[in-house]
C-alpha positions as CSV (number, residue, x, y, z in Angstrom):
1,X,-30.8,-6.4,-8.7
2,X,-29.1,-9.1,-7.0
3,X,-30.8,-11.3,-4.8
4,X,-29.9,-11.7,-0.7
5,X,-30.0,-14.3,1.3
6,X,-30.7,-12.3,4.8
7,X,-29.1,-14.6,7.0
8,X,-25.9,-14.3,5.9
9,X,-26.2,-11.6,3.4
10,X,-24.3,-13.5,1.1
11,X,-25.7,-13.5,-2.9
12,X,-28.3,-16.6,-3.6
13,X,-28.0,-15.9,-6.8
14,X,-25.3,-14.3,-9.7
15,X,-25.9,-12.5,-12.8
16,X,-23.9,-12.1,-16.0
17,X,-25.7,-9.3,-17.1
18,X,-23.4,-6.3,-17.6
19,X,-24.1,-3.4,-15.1
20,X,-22.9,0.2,-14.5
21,X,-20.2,-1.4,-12.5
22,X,-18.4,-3.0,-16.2
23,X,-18.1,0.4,-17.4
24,X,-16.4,1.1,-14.5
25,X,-14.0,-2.2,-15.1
26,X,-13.8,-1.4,-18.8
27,X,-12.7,2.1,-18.7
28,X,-10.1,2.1,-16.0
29,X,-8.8,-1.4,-18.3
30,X,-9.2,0.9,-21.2
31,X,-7.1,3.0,-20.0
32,X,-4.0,1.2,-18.6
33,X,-5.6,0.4,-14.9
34,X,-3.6,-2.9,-13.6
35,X,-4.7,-3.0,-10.2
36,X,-7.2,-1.7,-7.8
37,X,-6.9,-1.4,-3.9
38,X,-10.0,-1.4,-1.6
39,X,-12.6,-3.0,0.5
40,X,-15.9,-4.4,-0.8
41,X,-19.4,-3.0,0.8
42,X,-22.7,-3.3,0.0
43,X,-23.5,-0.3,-1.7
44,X,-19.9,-1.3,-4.2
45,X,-21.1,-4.9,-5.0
46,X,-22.0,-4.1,-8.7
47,X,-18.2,-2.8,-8.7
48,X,-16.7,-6.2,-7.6
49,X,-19.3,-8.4,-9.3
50,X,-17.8,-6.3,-12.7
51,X,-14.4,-7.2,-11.6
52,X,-15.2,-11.0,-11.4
53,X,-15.6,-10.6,-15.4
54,X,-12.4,-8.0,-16.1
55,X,-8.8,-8.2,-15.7
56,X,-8.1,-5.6,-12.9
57,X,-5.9,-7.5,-9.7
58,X,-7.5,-6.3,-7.0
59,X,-5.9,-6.1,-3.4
60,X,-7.6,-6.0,-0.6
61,X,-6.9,-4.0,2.2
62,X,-8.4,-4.4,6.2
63,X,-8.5,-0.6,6.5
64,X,-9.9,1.8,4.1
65,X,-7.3,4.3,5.0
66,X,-4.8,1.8,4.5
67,X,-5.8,1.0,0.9
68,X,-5.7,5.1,-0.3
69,X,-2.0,4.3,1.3
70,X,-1.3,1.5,-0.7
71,X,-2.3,3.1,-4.0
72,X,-0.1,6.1,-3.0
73,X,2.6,3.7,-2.5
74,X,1.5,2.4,-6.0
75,X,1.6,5.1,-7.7
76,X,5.0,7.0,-6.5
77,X,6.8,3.6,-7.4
78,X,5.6,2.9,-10.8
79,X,4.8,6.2,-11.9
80,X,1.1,5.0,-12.8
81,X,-2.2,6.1,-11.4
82,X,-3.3,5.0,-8.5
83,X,-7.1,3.5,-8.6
84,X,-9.3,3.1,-5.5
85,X,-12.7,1.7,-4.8
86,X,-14.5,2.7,-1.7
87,X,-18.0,1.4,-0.2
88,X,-20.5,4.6,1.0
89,X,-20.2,6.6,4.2
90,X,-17.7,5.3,6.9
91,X,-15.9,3.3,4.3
92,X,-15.3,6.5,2.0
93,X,-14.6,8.8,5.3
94,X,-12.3,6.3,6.4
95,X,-10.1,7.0,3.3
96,X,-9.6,10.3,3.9
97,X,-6.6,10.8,6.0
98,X,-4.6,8.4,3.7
99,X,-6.3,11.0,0.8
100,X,-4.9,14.3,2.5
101,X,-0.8,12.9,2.4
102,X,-1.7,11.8,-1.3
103,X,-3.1,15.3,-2.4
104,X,-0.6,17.0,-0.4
105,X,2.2,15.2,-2.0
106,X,0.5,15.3,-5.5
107,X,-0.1,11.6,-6.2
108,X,-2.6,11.0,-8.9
109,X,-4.9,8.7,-8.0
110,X,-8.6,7.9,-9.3
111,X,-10.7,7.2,-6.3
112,X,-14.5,5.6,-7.0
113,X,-16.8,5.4,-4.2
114,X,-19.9,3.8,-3.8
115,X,-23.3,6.2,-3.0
116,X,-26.7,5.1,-1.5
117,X,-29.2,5.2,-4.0
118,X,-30.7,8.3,-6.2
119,X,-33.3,8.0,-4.7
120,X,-31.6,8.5,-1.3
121,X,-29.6,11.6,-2.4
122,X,-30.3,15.4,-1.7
123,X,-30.0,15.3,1.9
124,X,-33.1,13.9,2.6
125,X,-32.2,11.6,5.7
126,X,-34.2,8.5,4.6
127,X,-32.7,6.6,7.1
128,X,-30.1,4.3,4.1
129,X,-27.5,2.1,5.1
130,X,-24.3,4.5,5.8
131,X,-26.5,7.5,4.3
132,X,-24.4,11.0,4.8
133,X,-25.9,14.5,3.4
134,X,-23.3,15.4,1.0
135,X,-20.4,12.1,0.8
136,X,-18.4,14.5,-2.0
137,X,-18.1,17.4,0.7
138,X,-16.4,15.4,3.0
139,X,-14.0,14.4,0.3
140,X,-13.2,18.5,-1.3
141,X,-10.2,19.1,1.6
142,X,-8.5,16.5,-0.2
143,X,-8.8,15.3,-3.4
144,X,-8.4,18.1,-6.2
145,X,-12.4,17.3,-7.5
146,X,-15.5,15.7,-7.1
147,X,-17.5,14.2,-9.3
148,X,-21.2,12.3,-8.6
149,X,-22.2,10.4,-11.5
150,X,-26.2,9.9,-11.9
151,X,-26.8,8.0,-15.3
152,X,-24.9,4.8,-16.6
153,X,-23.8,6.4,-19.6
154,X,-21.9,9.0,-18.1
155,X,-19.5,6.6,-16.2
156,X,-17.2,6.0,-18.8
157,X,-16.2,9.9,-19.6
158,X,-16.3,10.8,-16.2
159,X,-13.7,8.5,-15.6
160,X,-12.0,9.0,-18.9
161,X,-12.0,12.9,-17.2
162,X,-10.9,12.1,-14.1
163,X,-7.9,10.1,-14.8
164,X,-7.0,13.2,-17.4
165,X,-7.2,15.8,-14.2
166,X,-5.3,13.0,-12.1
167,X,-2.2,12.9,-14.2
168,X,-2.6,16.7,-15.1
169,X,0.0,18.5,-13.2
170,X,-0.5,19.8,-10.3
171,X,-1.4,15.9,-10.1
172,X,-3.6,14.7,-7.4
173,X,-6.7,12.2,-6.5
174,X,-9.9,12.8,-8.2
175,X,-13.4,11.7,-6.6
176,X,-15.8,9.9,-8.4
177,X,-19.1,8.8,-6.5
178,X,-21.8,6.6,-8.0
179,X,-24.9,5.5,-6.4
180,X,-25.6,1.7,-5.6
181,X,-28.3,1.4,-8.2
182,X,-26.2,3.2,-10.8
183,X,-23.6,0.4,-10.7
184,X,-26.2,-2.4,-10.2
185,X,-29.1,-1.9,-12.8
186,X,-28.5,-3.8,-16.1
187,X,-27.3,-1.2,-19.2
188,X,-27.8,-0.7,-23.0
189,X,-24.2,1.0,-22.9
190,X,-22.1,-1.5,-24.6
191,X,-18.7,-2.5,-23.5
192,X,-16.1,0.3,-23.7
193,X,-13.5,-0.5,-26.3
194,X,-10.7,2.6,-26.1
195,X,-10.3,5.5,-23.5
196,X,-7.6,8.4,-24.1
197,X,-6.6,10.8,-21.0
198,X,-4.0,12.7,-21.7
199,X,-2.7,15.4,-19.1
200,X,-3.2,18.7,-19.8
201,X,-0.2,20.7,-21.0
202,X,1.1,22.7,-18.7
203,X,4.2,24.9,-19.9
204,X,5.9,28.3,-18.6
205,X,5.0,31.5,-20.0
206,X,7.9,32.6,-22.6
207,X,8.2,35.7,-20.6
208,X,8.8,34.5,-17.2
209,X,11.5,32.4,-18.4
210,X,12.7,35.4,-20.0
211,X,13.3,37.2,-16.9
212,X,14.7,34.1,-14.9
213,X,17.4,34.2,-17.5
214,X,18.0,37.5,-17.0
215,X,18.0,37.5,-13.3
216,X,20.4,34.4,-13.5
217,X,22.9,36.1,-16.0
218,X,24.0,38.3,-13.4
219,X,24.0,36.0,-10.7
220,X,27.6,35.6,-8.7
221,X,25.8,33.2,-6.0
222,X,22.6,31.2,-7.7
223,X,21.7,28.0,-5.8
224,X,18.4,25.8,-5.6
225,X,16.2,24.0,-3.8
226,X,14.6,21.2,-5.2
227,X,11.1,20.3,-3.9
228,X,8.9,17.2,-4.2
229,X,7.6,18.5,-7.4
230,X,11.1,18.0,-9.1
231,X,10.3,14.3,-9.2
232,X,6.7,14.6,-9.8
233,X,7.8,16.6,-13.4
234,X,10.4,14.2,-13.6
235,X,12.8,17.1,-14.2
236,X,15.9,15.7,-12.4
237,X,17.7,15.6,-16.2
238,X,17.0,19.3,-16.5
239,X,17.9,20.2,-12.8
240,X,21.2,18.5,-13.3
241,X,22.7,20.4,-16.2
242,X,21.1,23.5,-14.8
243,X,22.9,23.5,-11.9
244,X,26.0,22.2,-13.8
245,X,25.4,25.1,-16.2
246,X,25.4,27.7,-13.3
247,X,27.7,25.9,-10.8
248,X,24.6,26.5,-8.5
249,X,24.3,24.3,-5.3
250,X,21.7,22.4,-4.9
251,X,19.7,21.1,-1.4
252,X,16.6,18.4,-2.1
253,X,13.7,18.7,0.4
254,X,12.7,15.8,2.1
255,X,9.7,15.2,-1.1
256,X,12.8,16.3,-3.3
257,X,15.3,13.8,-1.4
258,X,17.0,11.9,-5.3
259,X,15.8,14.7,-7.3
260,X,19.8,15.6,-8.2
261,X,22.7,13.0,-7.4
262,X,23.9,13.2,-3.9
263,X,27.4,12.9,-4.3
264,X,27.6,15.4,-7.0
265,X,30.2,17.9,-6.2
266,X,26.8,20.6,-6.1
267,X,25.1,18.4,-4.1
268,X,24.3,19.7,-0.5
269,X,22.1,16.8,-0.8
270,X,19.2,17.1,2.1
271,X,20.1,18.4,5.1
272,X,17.3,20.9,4.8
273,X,16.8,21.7,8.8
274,X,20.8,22.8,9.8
275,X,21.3,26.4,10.5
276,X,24.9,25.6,7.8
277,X,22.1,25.0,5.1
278,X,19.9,27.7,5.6
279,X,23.2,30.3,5.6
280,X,24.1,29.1,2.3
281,X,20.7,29.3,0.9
282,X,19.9,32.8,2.5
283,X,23.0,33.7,1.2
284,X,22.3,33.1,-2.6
285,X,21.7,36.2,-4.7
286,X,19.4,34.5,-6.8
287,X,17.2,31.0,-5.2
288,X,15.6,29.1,-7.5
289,X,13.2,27.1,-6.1
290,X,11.2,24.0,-7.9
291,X,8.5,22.3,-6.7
292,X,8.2,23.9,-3.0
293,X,5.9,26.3,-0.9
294,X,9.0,27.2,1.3
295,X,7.1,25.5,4.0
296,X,7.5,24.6,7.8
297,X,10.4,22.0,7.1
298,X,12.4,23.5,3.5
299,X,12.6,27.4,5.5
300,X,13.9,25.3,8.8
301,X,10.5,25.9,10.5
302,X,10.4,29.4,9.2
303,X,13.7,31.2,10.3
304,X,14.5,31.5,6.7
305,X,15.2,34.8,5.4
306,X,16.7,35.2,2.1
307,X,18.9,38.3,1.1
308,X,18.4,37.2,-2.6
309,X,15.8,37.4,-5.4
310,X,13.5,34.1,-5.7
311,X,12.5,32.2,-8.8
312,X,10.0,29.9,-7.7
313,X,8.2,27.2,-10.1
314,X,5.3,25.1,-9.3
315,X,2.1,23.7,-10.9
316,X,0.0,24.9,-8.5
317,X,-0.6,28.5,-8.2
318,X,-1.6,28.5,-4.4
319,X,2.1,27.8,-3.7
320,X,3.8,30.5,-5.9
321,X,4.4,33.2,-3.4
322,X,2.9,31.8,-0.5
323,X,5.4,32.0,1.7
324,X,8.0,34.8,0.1
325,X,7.9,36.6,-2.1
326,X,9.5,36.3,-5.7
327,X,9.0,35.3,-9.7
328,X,6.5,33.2,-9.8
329,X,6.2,30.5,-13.0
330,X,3.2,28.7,-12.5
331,X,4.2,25.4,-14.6
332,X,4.8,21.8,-14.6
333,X,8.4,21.2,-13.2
334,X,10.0,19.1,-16.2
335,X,8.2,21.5,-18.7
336,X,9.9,25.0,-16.8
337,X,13.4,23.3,-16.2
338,X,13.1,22.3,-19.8
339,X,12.2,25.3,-20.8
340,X,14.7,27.1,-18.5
341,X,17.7,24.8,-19.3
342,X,17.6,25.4,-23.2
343,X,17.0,29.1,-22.6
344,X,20.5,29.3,-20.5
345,X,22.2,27.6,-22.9
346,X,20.9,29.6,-25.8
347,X,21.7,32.8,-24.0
348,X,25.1,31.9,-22.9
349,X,24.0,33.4,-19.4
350,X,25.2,30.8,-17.2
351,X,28.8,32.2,-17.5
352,X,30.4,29.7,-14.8
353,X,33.3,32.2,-14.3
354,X,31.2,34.4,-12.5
355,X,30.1,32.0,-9.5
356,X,32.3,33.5,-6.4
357,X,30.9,33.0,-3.4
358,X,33.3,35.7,-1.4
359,X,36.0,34.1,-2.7
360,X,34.9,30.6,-2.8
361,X,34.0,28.7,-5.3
362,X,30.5,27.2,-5.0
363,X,32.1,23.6,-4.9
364,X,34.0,24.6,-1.8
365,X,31.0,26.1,-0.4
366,X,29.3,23.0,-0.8
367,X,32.5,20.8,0.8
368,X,32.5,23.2,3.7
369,X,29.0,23.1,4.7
370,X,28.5,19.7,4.3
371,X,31.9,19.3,6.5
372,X,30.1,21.5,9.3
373,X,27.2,19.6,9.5
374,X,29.0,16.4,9.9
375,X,30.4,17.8,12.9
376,X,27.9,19.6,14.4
377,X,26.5,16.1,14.2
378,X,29.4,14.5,16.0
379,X,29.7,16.7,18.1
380,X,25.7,15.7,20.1
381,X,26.6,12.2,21.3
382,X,24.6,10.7,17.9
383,X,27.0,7.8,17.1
384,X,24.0,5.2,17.4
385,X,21.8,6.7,15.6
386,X,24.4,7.9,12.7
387,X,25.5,4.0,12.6
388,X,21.9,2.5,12.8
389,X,21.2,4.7,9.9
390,X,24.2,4.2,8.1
391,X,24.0,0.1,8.3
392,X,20.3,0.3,7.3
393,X,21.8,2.3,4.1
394,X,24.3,-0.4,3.2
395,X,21.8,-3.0,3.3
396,X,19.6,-1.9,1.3
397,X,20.4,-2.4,-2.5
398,X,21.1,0.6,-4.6
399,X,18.0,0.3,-6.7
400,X,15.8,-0.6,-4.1
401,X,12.3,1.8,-3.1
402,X,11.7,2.6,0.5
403,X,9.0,3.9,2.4
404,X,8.9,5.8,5.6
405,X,6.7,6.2,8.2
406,X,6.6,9.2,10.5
407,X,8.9,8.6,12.9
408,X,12.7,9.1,14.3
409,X,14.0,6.9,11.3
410,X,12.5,8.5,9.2
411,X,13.1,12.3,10.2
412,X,16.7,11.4,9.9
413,X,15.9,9.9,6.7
414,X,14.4,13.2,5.2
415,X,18.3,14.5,5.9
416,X,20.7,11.7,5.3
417,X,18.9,9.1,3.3
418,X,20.9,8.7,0.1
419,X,18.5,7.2,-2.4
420,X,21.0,6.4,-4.7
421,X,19.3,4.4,-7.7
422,X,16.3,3.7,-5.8
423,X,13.4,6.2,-4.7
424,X,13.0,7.2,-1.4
425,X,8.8,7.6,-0.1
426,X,7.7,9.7,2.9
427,X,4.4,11.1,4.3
428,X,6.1,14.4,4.9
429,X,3.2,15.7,2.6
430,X,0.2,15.4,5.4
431,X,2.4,13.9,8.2
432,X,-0.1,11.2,9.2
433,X,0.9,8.2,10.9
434,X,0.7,4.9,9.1
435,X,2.1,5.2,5.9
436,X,5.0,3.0,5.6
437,X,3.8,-0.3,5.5
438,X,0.5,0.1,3.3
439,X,2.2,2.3,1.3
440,X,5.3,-0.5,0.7
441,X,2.4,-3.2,0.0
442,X,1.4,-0.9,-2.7
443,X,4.5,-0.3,-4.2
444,X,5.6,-3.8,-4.1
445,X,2.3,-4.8,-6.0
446,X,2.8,-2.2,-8.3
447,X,6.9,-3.1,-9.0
448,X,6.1,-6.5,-9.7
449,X,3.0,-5.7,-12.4
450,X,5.4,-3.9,-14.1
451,X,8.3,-6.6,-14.0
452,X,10.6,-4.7,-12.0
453,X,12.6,-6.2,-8.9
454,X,9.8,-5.7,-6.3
455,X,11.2,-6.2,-2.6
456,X,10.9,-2.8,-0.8
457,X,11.5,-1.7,2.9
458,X,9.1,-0.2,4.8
459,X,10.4,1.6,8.2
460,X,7.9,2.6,10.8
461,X,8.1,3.1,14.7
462,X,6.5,1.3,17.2
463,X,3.3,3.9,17.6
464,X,2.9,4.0,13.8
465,X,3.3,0.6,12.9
466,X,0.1,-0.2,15.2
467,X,-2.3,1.7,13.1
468,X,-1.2,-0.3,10.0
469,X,-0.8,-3.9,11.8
470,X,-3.5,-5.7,10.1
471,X,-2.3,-5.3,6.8
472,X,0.3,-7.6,7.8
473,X,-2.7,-9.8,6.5
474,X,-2.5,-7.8,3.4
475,X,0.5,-8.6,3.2
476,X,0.5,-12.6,3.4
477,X,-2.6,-13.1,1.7
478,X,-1.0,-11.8,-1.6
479,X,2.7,-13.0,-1.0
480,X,4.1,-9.1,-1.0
481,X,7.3,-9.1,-0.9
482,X,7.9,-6.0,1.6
483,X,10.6,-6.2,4.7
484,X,9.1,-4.3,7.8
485,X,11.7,-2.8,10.2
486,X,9.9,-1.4,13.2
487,X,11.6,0.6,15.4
488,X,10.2,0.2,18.8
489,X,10.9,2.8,21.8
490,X,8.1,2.2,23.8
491,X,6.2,5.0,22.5
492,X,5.8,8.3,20.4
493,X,8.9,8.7,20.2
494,X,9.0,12.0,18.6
495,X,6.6,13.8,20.5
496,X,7.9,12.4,23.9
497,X,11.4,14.3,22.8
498,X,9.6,17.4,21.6
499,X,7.7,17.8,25.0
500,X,10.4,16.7,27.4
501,X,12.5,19.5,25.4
502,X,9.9,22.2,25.6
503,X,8.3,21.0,29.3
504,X,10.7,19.1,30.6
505,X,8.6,15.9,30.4
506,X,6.1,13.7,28.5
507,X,2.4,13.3,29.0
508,X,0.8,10.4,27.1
509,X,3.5,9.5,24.6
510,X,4.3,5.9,26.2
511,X,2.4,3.2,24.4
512,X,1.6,-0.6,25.9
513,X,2.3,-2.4,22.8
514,X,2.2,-6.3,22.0
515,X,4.9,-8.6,21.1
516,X,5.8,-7.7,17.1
517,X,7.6,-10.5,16.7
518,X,4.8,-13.0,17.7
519,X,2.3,-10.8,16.4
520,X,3.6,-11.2,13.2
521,X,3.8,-14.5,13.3
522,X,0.0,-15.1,14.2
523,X,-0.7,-13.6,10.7
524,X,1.9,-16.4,9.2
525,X,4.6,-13.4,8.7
526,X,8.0,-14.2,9.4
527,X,9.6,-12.0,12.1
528,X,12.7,-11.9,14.2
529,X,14.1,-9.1,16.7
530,X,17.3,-7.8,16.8
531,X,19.8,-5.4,18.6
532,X,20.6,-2.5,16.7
533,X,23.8,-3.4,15.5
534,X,22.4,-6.3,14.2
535,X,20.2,-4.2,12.2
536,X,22.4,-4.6,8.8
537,X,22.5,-8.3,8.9
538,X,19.4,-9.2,9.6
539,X,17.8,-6.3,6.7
540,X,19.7,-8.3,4.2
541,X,18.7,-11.7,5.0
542,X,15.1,-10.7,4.9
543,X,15.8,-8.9,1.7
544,X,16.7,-13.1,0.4
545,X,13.3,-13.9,1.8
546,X,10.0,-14.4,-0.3
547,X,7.1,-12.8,0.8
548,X,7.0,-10.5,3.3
549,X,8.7,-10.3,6.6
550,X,9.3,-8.5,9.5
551,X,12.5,-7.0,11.6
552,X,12.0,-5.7,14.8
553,X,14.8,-3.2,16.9
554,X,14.1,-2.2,20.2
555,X,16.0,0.8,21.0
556,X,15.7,4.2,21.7
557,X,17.0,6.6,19.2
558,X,17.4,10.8,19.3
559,X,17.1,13.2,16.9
560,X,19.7,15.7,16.2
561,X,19.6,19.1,17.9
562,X,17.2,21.7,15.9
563,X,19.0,24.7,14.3
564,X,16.7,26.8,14.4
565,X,16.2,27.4,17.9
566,X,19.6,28.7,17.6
567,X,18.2,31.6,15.6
């Protein structure tokens, strides 16, 4: 074990011999691990005494739920894993909001947390250091499984395992747990020289696509809706000459928002909440739907009622069904449009000739309802907001990554954002506040292990951006190159809106907040604040910047009138 000093708690002395904590090291190394996010504790030591003899870059966070952010944010923009270490008890429940909006969104991710000793384990309440009676438990609501590892030798496969269920789709975080002594103790084990995880296949059954193709050949009015699991399969090749195939429209959910080009002439790109939208898509004698429960937002808060037949297709069986009913192919999105796409085109069933939706064609369909919604948005005094949003568009370069917070910006962001070449990151899976930032730091890191252009754009409001402000130390003490536009209305700004509109005022929505600008600057961040139509400008000369930086807009902005209320 490793000496302390009990005045400062500091090591008195190293060691170089290799613990439980290198096999750790050399099996996420092994296989492909870059970078780890976290916070060292005392119960994770042998863990970051291992890294001082790897190769893994290690970030470290000031918030533990910040970190399971950041290697969200990692893994959505570079399409890796996600690794996190955690120290025992409030450092692992910490993570766990940041853990729920990763599982929801299914972002694999390999999380590794520190335990008290065996000897401590088993509920018996010894009185350890940070000691809880079952640390796994607390993690079941969201990651996808648990693992506690008691022996050394077992650390390498259960990790080799738990990167395998990670990737495998549904994809999610996986919990690994080991106990202080565990990673500490010297080890016969020797060094781990090659790990394989491979995901788990996770086709269609031949019959279901079967019927889909049948249901689709006599289709006059197919159209689909392409949820956040479109992108996780990586199906948007498929989607697009399926819907190409069958002249079907298509609408992305916010988790779907650059699953299918938005200025395709199909595209009704993401306007998921107007009452146009949900006509179309209610109208549609066949829906197919990828990647989506049919949830809260994607049914316009549940006023959705479909007069057509359903296909729906996700990995995770929970969803099939859960909310309407229809055909139900549990798969992996790129493996079912795959499938589904060559089975089309085999069987000659997408006759395009047949698409008449009374007497228009589905590209005037899609013209017209876009048209309506433009107006219907013109019509509720929204010029601000539609120009604020549109100048934040054109400064950002086509190929650039953005993350959202929850807030105004980023509601209208779930309907209008177009991605273009870039990829567009929300927390619309969980809907905690917080994301944006720690979630930008990570996929910053993350662009630039992988060599590609790195600068992202982080957009929170004033009320989220406060429970991710110290990672603006994050930030500066690795150089990240992230811009942070916060949007500051004094408040909550959503929830004052929703109450004001349902009780004719707020209660508890106005925040005291500090200065952002200076704040900032006290960590050594750049910052400046601007007016809103300044917004543009200022975006693109912070884009020029190294490092990070911040841009700060005071204004209050609205959200467009709900549609379903209309109902």
């Amino acid at each position: 074990m490793i000496d302390f000093d009990p005045g400062t708690a500091a090591p008195t002395k190293g060691t170089n011999q290799r613990n439980g904590g290198d096999l750790v090291v050399e099996t996420l190394e092994a296989l492909g691990a870059k970078t780890v996010f976290g916070i060292p504790g005392q119960h994770a030591l042998g863990l970051f005494d291992a890294m001082g003899r790897g190769n893994l870059h290690f970030v470290s966070s000031r918030v533990e739920n910040n970190s399971a952010f950041a290697a969200d944010g990692y893994s959505r923009a570079t399409g890796e894993v996600g690794v996190l270490f955690l120290s025992t008890g409030p450092g692992a429940l910490t993570s766990l909001a940041g853990l729920q909006e990763a599982y929801a969104t299914g972002v694999p991710m390999v999380v590794v947390a520190s335990q008290i000793p065996l000897d401590g384990l088993g509920a018996r309440r010894k009185g350890m250091l940070h000691q809880l009676d079952d640390q796994k438990a607390s993690a079941a609501n969201v990651t996808k499984s648990q693992r506690l590892i008691q022996h050394a030798s077992g650390i390498p496969s259960a990790i080799q395992d738990a990167w395998t269920e990670a990737i495998s789709s549904p994809q999610g975080p996986v919990w690994i747990e080991i106990p202080q002594n565990v990673l500490l103790d010297p080890i016969m084990v020797p060094p781990v020289e090659d790990a394989l995880a491979e995901a788990f296949d996770n086709p269609p059954r031949v019959e279901l696509i079967r019927e889909a193709v049948k249901w689709l050949s006599t289709a006059e009015r197919p159209a689909i809706i392409a949820g956040g699991g479109t992108r996780r399969g990586r199906a948007e090749k498929s989607l697009l000459s399926i819907a190409e195939q069958l002249r079907a429209p298509v609408i992305c959910t916010p988790g779907g928002n650059g699953a299918f080009p938005w200025t395709h002439e199909l595209s009704l790109q993401s306007w998921i909440e107007d009452r146009y939208m949900t006509d179309v898509l209610e109208d549609a004698d066949v829906l197919i739907v990828i990647g989506s429960s049919l949830g809260e937002v994607t049914s316009n808060y549940f006023t959705f009622e479909p007069r057509g037949r359903i296909i729906q297709i996700d990995a995770e069986p929970r969803v099939l069904e859960s909310n309407r009913p229809g055909l139900g192919i549990r798969a992996d999105a790129g493996q079912a449009l795959a499938a589904l796409d060559k089975a089309l085109a085999e069987a000659g069933a997408a006759d395009a000739a047949k698409r008449d939706w009374h007497g228009t064609s589905p590209e005037d369909v899609v013209k017209e309802s876009l048209a309506k919604v433009k107006t219907r948005l013109e019509s509720q005094d929204l010029a601000k907001e539609l120009k604020f949003m549109s100048d934040i568009r054109e400064a950002v370069p086509a190929d650039m990554q953005t993350f959202w917070d929850m807030t105004i910006s980023a509601y209208w962001g779930w309907s209008c954002w177009d991605a273009r070449q870039g990829q567009f990151h929300s927390a619309q899976g969980a809907g905690g506040l917080g994301y944006g930032f720690p979630a930008a730091i990570g996929g910053a890191v993350g662009l630039e292990t992988t060599g590609k252009p790195s600068r992202v754009l982080a957009v929170s409001g004033d009320g989220s951006s406060m429970y991710s402000i110290s990672e603006l130390a994050t930030a500066k003490q690795h150089n990240v190159p992230v811009t942070w536009l916060i949007v500051d209305d004094g408040g909550y700004g959503i929830l004052r809106e929703y109450m004001v509109g349902a009780f004719g005022q707020a209660t508890a929505t106005e925040l005291a907040r500090p200065d952002f600008v200076k704040l900032a600057e006290s960590f050594g961040v750049p910052a400046r604040r601007v007016a809103p139509e300044e917004v543009g400008d200022a975006l693109k000369a912070s884009f020029e910047a190294d490092g990070p930086n911040v841009v700060v807009v005071e204004t209050l902005l609205k959200m467009f009138g709900p549609t379903h209320l209309d109902n």
